[in-house]
C-alpha positions in Angstrom: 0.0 0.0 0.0 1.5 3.3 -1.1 1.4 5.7 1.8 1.2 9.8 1.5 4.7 11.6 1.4 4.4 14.5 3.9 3.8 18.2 3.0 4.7 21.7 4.9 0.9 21.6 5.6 1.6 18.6 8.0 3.9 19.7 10.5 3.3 22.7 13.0 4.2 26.5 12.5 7.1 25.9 15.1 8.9 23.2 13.1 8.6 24.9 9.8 10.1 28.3 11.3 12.7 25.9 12.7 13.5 24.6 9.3 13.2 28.1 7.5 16.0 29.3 10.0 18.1 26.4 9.4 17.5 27.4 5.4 18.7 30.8 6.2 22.1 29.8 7.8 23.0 27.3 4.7 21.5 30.2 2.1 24.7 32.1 1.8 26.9 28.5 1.2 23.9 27.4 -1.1 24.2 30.6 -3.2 28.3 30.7 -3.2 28.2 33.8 -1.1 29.9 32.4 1.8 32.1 29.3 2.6 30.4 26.9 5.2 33.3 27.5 7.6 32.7 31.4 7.7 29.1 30.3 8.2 29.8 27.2 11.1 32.2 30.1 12.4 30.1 32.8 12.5 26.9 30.9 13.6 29.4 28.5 16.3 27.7 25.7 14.7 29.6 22.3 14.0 30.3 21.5 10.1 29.0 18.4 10.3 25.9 19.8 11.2 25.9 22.3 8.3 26.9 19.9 5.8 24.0 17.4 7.2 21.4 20.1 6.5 22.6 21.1 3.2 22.5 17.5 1.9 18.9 17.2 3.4 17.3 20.2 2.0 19.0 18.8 -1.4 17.0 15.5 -1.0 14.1 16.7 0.1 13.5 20.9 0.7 12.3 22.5 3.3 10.4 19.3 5.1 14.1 17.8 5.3 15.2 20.4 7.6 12.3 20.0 9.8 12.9 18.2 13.2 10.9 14.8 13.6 11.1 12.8 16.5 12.0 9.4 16.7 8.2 6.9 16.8 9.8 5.5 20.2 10.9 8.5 21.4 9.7 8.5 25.4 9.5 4.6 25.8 10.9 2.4 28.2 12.3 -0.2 26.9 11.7 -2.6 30.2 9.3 -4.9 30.7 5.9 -4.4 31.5 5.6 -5.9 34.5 9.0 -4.2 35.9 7.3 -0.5 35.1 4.4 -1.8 37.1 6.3 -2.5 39.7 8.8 0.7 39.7 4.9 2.6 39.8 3.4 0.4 42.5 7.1 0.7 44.7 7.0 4.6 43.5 3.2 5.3 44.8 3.0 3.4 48.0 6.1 4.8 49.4 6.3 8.9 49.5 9.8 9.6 50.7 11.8 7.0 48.7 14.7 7.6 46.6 15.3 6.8 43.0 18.4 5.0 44.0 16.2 2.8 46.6 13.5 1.7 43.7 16.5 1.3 41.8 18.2 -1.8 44.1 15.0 -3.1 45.1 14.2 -3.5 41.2 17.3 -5.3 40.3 16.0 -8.0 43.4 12.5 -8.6 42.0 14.2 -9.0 38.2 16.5 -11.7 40.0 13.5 -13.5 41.5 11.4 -13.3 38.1 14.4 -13.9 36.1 14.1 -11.2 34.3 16.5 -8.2 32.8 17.3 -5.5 35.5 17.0 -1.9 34.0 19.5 0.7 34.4 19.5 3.5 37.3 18.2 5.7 33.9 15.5 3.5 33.3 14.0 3.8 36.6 14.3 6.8 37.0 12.8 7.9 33.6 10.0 5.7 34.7 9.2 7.1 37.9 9.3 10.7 36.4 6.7 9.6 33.9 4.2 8.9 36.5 1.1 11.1 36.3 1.5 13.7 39.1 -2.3 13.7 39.7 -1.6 9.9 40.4 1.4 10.8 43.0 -0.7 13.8 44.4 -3.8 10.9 45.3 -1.4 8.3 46.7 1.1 10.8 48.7 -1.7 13.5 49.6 -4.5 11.7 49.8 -8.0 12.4 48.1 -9.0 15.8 49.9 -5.6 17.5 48.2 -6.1 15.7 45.3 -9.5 17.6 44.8 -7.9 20.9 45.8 -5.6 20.4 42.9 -7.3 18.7 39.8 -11.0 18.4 40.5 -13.0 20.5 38.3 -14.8 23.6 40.0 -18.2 24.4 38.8 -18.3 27.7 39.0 -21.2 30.0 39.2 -21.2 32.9 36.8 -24.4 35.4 37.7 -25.8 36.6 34.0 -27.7 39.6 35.2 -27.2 41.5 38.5 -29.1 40.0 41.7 -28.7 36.8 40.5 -26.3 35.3 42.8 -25.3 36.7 46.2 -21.9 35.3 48.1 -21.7 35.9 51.5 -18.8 35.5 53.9 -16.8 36.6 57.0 -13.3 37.3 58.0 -11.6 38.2 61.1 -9.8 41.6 60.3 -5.9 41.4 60.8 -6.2 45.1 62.5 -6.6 46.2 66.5 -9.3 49.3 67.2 -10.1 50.4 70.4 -13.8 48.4 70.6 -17.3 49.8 72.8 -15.8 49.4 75.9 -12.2 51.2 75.6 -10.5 47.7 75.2 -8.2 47.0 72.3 -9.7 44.0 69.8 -10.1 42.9 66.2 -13.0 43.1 64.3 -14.5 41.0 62.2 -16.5 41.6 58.8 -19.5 39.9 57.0 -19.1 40.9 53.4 -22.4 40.1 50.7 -20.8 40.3 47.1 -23.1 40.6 44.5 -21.2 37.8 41.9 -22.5 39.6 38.2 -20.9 43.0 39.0 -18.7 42.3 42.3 -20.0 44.7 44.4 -20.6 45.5 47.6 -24.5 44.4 48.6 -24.2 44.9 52.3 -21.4 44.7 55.2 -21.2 44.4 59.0 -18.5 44.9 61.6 -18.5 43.4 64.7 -16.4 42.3 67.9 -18.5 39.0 68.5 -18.2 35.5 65.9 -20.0 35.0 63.2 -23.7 34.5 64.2 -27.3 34.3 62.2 -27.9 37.8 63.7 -24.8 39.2 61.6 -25.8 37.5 58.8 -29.3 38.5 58.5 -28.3 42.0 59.3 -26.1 42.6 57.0 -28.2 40.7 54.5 -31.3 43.2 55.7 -28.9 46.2 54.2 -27.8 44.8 51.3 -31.8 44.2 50.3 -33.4 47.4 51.4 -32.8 50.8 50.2 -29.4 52.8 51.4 -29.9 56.0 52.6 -26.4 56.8 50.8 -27.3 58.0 46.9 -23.9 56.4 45.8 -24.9 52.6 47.0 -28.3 52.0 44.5 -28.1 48.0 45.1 -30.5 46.9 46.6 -33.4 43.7 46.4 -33.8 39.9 47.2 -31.4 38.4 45.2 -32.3 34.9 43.7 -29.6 32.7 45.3 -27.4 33.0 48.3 -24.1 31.2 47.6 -22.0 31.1 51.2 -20.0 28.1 53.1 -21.0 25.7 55.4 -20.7 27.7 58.6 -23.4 27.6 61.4 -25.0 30.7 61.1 -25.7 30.0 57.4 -27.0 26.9 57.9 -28.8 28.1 60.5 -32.8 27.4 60.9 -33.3 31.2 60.6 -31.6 31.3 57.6 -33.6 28.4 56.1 -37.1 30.3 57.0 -35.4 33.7 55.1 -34.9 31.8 52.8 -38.5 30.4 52.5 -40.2 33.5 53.0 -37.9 35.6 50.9 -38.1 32.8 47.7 -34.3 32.4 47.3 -32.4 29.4 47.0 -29.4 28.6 49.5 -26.5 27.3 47.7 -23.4 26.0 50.3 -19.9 25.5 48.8 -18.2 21.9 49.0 -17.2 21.1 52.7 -13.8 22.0 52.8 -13.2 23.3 49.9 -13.6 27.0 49.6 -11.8 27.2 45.8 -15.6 27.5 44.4 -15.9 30.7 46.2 -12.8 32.9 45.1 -14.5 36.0 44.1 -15.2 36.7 47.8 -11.8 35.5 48.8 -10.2 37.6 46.2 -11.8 40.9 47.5 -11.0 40.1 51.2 -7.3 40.1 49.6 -8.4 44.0 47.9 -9.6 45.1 51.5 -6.5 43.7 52.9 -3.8 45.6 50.8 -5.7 48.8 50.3 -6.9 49.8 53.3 -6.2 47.5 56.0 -2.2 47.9 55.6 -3.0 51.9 55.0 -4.6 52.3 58.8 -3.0 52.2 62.4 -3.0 49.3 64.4 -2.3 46.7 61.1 -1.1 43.9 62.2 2.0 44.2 60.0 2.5 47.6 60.5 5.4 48.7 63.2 3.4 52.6 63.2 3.3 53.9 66.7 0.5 55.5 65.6 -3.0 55.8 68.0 -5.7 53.1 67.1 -8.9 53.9 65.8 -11.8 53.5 67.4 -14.1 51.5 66.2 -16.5 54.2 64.9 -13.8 55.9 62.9 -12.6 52.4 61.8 -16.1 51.8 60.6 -16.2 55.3 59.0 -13.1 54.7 56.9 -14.2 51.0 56.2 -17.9 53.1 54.4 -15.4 55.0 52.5 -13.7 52.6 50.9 -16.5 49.9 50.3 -18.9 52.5 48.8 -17.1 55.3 47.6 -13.9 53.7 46.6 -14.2 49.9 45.6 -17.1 50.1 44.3 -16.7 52.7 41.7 -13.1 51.6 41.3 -12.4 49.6 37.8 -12.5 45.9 38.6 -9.9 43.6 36.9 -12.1 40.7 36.9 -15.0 42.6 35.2 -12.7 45.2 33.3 -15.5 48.0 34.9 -16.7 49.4 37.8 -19.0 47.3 39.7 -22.1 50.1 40.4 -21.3 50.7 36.6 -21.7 47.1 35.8 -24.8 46.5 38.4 -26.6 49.2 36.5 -25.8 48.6 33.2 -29.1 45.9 32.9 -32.2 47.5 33.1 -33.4 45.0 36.1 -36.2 46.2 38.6 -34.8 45.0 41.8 -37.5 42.1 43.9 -38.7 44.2 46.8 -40.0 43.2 50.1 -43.5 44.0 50.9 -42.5 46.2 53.5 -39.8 47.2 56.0 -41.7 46.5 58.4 -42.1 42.5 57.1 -38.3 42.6 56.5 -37.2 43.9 59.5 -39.8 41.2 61.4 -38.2 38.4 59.4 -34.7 39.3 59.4 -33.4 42.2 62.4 -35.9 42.8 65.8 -35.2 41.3 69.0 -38.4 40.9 71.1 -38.0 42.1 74.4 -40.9 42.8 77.1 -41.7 46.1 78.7 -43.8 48.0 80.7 -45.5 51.0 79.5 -45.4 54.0 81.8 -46.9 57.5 82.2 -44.4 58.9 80.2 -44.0 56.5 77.7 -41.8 53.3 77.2 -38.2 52.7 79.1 -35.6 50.9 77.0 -31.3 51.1 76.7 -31.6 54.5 79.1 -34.1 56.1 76.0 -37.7 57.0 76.4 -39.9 55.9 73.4 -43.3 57.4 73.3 -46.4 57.8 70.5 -50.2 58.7 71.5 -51.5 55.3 71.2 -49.8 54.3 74.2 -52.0 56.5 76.5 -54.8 54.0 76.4 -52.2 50.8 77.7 -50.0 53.0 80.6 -49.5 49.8 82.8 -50.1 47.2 80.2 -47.3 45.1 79.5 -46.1 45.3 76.0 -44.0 43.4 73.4 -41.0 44.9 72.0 -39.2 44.9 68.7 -36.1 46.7 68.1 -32.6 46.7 65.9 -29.5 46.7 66.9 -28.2 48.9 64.1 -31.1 51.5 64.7 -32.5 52.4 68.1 -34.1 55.7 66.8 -37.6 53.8 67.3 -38.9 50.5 68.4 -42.4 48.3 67.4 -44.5 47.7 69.8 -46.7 44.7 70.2 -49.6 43.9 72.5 -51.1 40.9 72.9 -49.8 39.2 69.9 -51.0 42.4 67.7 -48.8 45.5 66.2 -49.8 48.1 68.7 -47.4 51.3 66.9 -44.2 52.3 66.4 -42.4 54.4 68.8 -40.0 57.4 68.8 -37.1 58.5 71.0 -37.2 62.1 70.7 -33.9 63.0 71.6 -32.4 60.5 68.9 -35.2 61.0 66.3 -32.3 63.1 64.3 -29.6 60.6 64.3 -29.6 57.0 63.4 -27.5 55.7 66.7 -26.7 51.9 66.7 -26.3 49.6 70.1 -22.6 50.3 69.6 -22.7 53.7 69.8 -24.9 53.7 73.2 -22.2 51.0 74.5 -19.4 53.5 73.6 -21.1 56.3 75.2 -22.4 54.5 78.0 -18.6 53.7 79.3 -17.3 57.4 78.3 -19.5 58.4 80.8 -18.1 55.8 83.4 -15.0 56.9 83.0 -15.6 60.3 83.8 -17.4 59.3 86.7 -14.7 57.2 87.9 -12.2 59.8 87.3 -14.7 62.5 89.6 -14.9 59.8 92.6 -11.1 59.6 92.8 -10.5 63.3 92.5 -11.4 65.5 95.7 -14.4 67.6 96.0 -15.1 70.6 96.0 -16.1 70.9 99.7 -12.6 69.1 100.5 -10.4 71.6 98.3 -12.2 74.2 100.0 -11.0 73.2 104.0 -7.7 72.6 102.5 -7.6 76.1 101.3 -8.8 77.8 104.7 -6.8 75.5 106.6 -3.5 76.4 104.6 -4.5 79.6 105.1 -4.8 79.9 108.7 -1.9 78.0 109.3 0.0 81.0 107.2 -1.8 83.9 109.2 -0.8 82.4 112.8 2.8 81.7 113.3 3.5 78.8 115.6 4.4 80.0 119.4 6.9 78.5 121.7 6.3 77.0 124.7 7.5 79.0 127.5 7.0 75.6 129.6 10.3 73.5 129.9 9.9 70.0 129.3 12.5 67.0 130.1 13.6 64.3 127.7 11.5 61.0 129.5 8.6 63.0 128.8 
């Protein structure tokens, strides 16, 4: 059977550049411009070489300059049952040398009669294992995943889509409520088409349901800041496999809400890099920029943990999320509002905060209205139940006004008046609440104003009447 000769067409663009090179040096001898020792000593190539590729572009052209590997090229010669066990002695055994496979080798071909290979042998067969296959056998199957397993990764197509949540403890010490020194941590929620920020929470305490459906609350309702427009109940809610997610609360959110919980594979966060990946943004650009860093030898004084908070605002909203993203080659609010999508609103605040935020707590209702943190909440339709005891709801981020409850039924909603222009959080009361221990503390150890007054008249009357001597002798066993 006649078989094809081979063309150009058949070999890659590599080899034929390769060959057209080789053509290039050999030119000048081919066209009796130059001798082939100006060329072997101009180039440094051997004439043996140069006299091999002129004699093969004679027989054949360009193709006979082209490079071809040998058909056997990368076999072992050894037999079958020898590479089987170089593999086996190779796998089983993680820290063994070449040199040991190589001996214990030569002793099984004794027993089985058969050839012994060379030290190369072995070790060109151990080198041609697969290194997915050593990774399983050396590693085990949880790194083997880690390495080679594929990811399905979720890829939002339109904004609200998907929804990753996550939390990380903050390498960075601020001054917390209480005047201590501590690290924060941060719940982020990452909206995955545009990458941006959804809704965030800092706090001293572990991650808890509470966190999570507070920061979850923000990232659906409106913001009162004009330059953060996301908003809505997103259709899924991609996080890990952490107790507050799996929480029972945040199985009936998820219920009520209609969006579907999606946890990444137990132990293996490499699903969920796009969160990961911007914890490593807040890290190096404004993390390493503030006081009290962890890698940071400043002297400077920490931050407390409203100012911390107040810088963190900055650079989510203001900063990150109008900054050009590398992943999405845009700014994330662009990318958010680039599809005309009406976000899927709650019914109400009022339902969303009942679902997601208030803490019930029971109260009294007094003559002057309701007692609750130190704050007086009031509202006319409390006259008719002074006495009554009522049914609280309130938010820790917002303890402007509280719901109030009787009997099962939403009674009103009722206002501090001296807050009523200023959104304070339960932070912010704690903070206040031990400034003003301090200074009490410091008033109790310092003398009053009745004692600095007798230590006046008494310094002055000691200066007004010189001390007399007594005329009176007395003797020393007196």
């Amino acid at each position: 059977m006649n078989t094809r000769k081979p063309v150009l067409a058949d070999f890659s663009k590599e080899q034929r550049n390769k060959a057209l090179e080789k053509f290039r040096m050999i030119e000048p001898f081919l066209n009796r411009e130059q001798s082939i020792s100006e060329i072997s000593n101009q180039e440094n190539i051997p004439l043996r070489t140069l006299y091999r590729w002129k004699r093969k572009y004679e027989q054949n052209g360009l193709i006979g300059l082209i490079h071809t590997t040998r058909s056997d090229q990368g076999k072992i010669n050894v037999d079958k049952s020898v590479l089987s066990e170089i593999e086996r002695l190779a796998l089983k055994n993680k820290k063994i040398s070449s040199a040991t496979i190589h001996r214990k080798i030569c002793s099984y071909c004794g027993e089985k009669h058969l050839p012994s290979p060379s030290y190369y042998q072995v070790y060109k067969a151990i080198n041609t294992i697969q290194p997915s296959l050593i990774k399983l056998s050396h590693e085990g199957e949880k790194a083997y995943k880690e390495t080679y397993d594929l990811i399905h990764i979720r890829n939002a197509l339109s904004p609200n889509e998907i929804w990753q949540a996550d939390h990380t403890l903050l390498d960075i010490e601020v001054i917390d409520e209480k005047g201590g020194v501590n690290k924060p941590w941060l719940t982020i929620i990452l909206d995955d088409y545009s990458r941006a920020v959804a809704g965030y929470f800092v706090t001293f305490s572990a991650p808890t349901s509470y966190n999570t459906a507070l920061t979850l609350h923000q990232a659906i309702w409106n913001k009162k800041d004009s330059d953060w427009p996301i908003c809505g109940i997103q259709e899924k809610f991609y996080t890990d496999h952490g107790s507050d997610f799996t929480s029972k609360q945040m199985e009936q959110v998820a219920v009520d809400l209609r969006m579907n919980l999606i946890f990444s594979t137990v132990g293996m966060p490499r699903g969920r890099g796009k969160i990961e990946r911007f914890f490593q943004t807040v890290n190096q650009l404004l993390r390493e920029q503030l006081p009290g860093y962890i890698g940071n030898t400043t002297n400077e004084q920490l931050l407390t943990i409203q100012k911390f908070e107040q810088q963190l605002h900055r650079f989510l909203i203001k900063e990150y999320n109008h900054r050009t993203h590398s992943g999405i080659h845009t700014a994330p609010i662009k990318k958010w509002n680039d599809k005309t999508v009406l976000p899927n609103m709650p019914d109400s605040l009022e339902s969303l905060d009942l679902l997601l935020l208030e803490i019930p707590k029971t109260r009294k209702i007094h003559s002057d209205g309701i007692h609750f943190q130190g704050l007086r909440y009031t509202n006319p339709n409390l006259a008719a139940y002074i006495g009554e005891s009522v049914l609280i709801r309130y938010t820790l981020n917002d303890l402007v006004e509280i719901r109030v409850f009787y009997k099962n039924k939403f009674l009103c909603t009722a206002i501090a008046p001296n807050i009523a222009n200023y959104s304070i959080d339960m932070k912010d009361l704690v903070s206040a609440r031990n400034k003003r221990r301090n200074i009490l503390k410091e008033k109790l150890q310092s003398p009053s104003s009745v004692d600095l007054l007798v230590e006046e008249k008494q310094s002055e009357w000691k200066q007004s009447k010189p001390e007399k001597k007594s005329k009176l002798k007395r003797y020393l066993n007196e």
